[in-house]
C-alpha positions in Angstrom: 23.7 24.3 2.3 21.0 21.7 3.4 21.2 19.3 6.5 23.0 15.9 5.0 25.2 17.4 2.3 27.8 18.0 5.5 29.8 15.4 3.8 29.7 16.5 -0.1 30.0 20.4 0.9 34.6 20.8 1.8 34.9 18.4 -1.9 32.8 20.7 -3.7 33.9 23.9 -2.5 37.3 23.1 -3.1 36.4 21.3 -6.7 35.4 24.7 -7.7 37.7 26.6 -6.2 40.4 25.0 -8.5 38.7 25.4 -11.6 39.7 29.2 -11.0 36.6 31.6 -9.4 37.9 34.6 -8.5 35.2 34.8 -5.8 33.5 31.6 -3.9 30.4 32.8 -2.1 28.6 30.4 0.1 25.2 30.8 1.6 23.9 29.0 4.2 20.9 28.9 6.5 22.0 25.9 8.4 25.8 24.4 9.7 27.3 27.7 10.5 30.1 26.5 12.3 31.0 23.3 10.0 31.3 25.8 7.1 33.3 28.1 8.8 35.7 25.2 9.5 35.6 24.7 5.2 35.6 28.3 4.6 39.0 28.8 7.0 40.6 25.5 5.5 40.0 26.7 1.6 41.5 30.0 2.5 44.7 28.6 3.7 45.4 26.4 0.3 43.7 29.2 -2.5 45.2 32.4 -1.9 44.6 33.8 -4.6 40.3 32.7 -4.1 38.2 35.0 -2.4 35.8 33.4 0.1 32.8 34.3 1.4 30.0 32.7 4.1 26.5 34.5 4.2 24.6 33.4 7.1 21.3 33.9 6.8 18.5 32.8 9.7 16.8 29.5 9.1 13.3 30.1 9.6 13.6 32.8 7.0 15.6 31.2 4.1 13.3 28.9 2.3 10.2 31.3 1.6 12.7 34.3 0.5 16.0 32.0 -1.4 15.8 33.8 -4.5 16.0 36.9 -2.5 18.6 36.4 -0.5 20.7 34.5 -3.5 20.3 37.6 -6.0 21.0 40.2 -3.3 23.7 38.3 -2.5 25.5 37.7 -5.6 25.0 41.6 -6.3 26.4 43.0 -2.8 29.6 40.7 -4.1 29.6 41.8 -7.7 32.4 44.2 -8.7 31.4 47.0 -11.0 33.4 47.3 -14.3 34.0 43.3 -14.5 32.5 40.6 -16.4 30.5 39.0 -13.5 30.9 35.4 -15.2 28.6 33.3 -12.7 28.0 30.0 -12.1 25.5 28.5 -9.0 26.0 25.3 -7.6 24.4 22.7 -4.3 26.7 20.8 -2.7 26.5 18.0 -4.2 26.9 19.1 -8.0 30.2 19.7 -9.9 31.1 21.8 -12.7 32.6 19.6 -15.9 34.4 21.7 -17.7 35.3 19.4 -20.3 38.8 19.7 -21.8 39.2 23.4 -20.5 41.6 23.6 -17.1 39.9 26.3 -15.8 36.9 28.2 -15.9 38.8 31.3 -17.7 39.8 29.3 -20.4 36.3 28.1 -20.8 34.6 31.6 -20.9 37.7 32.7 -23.4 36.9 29.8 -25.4 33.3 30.5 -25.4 33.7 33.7 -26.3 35.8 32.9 -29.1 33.5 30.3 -30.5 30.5 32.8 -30.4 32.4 35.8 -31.8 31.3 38.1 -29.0 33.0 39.5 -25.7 31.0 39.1 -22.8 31.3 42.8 -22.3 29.8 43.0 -25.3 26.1 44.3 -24.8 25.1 41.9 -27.5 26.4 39.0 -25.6 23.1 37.1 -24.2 22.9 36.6 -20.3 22.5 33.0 -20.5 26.2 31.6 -21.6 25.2 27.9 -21.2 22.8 25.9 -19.9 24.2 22.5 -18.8 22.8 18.8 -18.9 22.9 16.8 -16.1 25.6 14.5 -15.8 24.3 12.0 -12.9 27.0 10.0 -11.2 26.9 6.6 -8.6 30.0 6.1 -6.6 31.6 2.7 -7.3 32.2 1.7 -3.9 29.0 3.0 -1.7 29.8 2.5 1.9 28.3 4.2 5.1 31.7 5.5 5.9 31.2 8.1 3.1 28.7 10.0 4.7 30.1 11.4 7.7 28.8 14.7 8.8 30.9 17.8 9.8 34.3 16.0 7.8 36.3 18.7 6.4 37.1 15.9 4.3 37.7 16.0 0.1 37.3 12.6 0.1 34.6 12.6 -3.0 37.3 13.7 -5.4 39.4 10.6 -5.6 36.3 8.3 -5.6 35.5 6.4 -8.6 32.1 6.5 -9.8 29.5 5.3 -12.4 27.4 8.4 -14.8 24.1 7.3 -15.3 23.3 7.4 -19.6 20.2 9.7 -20.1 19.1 12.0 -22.7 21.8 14.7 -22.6 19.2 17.0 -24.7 17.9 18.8 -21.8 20.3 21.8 -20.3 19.0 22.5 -16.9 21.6 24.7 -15.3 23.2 27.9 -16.0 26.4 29.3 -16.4 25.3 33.2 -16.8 26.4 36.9 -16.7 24.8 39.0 -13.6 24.1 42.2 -15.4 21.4 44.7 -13.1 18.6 43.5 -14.9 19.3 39.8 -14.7 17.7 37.4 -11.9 18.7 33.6 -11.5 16.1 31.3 -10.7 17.6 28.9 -8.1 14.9 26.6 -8.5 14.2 26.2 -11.9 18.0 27.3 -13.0 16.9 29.7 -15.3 18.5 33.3 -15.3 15.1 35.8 -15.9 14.3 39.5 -17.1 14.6 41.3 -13.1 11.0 43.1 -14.3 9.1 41.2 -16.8 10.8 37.2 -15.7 11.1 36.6 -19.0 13.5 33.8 -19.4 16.9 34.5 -21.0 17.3 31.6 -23.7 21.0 30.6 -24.8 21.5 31.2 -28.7 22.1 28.4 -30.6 25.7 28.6 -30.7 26.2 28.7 -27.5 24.1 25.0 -27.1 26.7 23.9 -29.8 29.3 24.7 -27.5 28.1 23.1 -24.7 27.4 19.5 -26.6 30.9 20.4 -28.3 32.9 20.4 -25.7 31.0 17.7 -23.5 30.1 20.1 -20.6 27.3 19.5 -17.9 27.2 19.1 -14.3 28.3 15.7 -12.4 25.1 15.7 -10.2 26.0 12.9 -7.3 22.3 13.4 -4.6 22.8 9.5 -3.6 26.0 8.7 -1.4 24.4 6.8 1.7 21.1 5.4 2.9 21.6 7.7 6.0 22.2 10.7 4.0 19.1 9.8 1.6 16.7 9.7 4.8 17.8 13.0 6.1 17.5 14.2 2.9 13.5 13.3 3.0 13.6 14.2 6.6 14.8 17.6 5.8 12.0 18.1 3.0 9.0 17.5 5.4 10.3 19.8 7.4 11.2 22.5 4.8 7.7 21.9 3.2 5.5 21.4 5.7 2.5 21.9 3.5 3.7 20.0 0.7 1.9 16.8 0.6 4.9 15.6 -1.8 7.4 14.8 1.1 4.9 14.2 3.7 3.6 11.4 1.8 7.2 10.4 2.0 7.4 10.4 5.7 3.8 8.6 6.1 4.8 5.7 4.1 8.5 5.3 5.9 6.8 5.4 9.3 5.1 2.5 8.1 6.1 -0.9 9.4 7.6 -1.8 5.8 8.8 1.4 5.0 12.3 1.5 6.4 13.2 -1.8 4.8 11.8 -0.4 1.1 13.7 3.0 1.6 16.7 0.6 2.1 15.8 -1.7 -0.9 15.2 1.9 -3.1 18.9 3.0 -1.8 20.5 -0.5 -3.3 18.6 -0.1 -6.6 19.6 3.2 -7.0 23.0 3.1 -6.7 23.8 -1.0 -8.1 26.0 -0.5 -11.0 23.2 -2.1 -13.2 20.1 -0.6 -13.7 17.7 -3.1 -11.8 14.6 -2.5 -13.5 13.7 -2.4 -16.9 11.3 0.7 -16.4 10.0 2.7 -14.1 6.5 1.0 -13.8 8.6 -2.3 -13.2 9.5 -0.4 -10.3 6.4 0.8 -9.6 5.3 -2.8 -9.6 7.9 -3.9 -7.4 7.5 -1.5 -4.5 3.7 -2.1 -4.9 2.9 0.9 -2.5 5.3 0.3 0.0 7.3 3.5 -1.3 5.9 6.2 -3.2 8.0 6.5 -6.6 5.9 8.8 -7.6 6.9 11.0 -5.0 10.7 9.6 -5.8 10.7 10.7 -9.5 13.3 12.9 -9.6 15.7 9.5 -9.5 13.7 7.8 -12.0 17.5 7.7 -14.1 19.0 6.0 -11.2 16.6 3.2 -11.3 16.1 2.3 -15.1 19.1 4.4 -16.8 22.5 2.1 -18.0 25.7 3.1 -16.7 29.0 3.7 -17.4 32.3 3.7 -15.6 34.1 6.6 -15.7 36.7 6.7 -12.9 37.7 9.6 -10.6 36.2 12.3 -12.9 36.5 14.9 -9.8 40.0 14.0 -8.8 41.4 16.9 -11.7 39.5 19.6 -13.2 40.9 18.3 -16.1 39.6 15.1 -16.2 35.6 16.8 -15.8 33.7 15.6 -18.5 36.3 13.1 -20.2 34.8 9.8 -20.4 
């Protein structure tokens, strides 16, 4: 949990707790109380989930997260079970393509793979998933109120940007003792030699099978994007990535171009051809380069696809 995802964090907890977990564990170094107001409110409607909030000191969480994520997930981890886990930010959701819940998609993987997952043979790495970026349809400034135990994101109705859906980047893995997730990268690693734990093939045919990924959504407001930046600098104060960032929008121009970026990047038509168009465009008055990580929502076409989140069911049916 990172300062401006207050208004993604209540519809994504409660996305994925109705995909089935057994066990919800959030960690947080920020918004304490706020997510004690979701955690409370999920409780009440999924009995049957099991939720947890980790508190962990802010000044300590960034230089130690895979720590404090791994020891985590293994103080929760019941011995004897299949420790099926998937890791998630706020603001991505799990699509689970035609499966209703997260049981029948690990029953159906395992079937389609010919192993058990308590089968010592069965790799770590169950699926790495590709991106599936989405734009809201209607982006307003209402959206992205903070502290709103709200699900509001769920009914929305929202564009997915078209990319190469070649790439997994995110894991759906089993936490044996000698397995460590990467939250960074998303990779799941060897606990001694961090080796990387690749999927077997037929586990990538599963995942392109079945249309699975995960409905990343970063962009909701122009506020929330600035805090976002804001909260980098002050994350990384050494990295001269965000700086840059917060040089250029203390500039006289630079509020007015991070507003211009924000329309671009969520108009339901790409608005430049390519990303040196945009380059062009901005002309130095934003740093793109410093911006790539939305290169898609700039150049990439679009498609509609409705309220994808409103039913697990409906993840990943376009």
């Amino acid at each position: 949990m990172i300062r401006g995802e207050e208004d993604i964090a209540f519809s994504s907890l409660k996305y994925h707790a109705r995909l089935g977990f057994d066990r919800i564990i959030v960690l947080s170094h920020v918004e304490f109380s706020f997510l004690r107001q979701c955690v409370d409110v999920l409780r009440a409607q999924f009995r049957d989930t099991e939720f947890f909030l980790v508190e962990i000191p802010a000044l300590e969480f960034s230089a130690r997260k895979g720590n404090f994520i791994n020891h985590t997930l293994s103080a929760f981890l019941r011995g004897g079970e299949e420790n099926v886990i998937y890791c998630f930010d706020a603001d991505e959701f799990l699509a689970t393509g035609v499966f209703h819940s997260i049981t029948d998609l690990v029953e159906a993987y395992q079937e389609f793979i010919g192993l058990s997952v308590t089968d010592p043979a069965c790799p770590p790495s169950l699926a790495t998933l590709p991106w599936k970026h989405l734009i809201c349809n209607c982006v307003d400034n209402n959206f992205g109120a903070s502290h709103k135990v709200s699900s509001d994101a769920l009914s929305r109705e929202f564009y997915e940007i078209e990319e190469d859906r070649g790439k997994g980047d995110k894991v759906i893995f089993l936490k044996r003792h000698n397995v460590w997730v990467h939250m960074g990268f998303h990779w799941v690693l060897d606990d001694v030699s961090r080796e990387i734990y690749e999927s077997i093939e037929k586990a990538e045919l599963f995942v392109r099978q079945y249309n699975l990924g995960v409905y990343h959504f970063p962009l909701r407001t122009e506020a929330q994007l600035k805090l976002r930046i804001k909260t980098y600098q002050q994350s990384a104060v050494s990295s001269e990535k965000y700086n840059a960032i917060g040089e250029y929008l203390s500039a006289s121009d630079g509020e007015r171009a991070l507003q211009q970026f924000f329309e671009y990047a969520t108009a339901s038509m790409p608005y430049f051809s390519s990303w040196t168009a945009a380059e062009e465009y901005f002309d130095g008055r934003l740093p793109l380069h410093r911006l790539a990580q939305f290169e898609p929502f700039l150049v990439s076409p679009r498609k509609f696809v409705g309220a994808v989140l409103s039913n697990p069911m409906n993840a990943g049916q376009t």
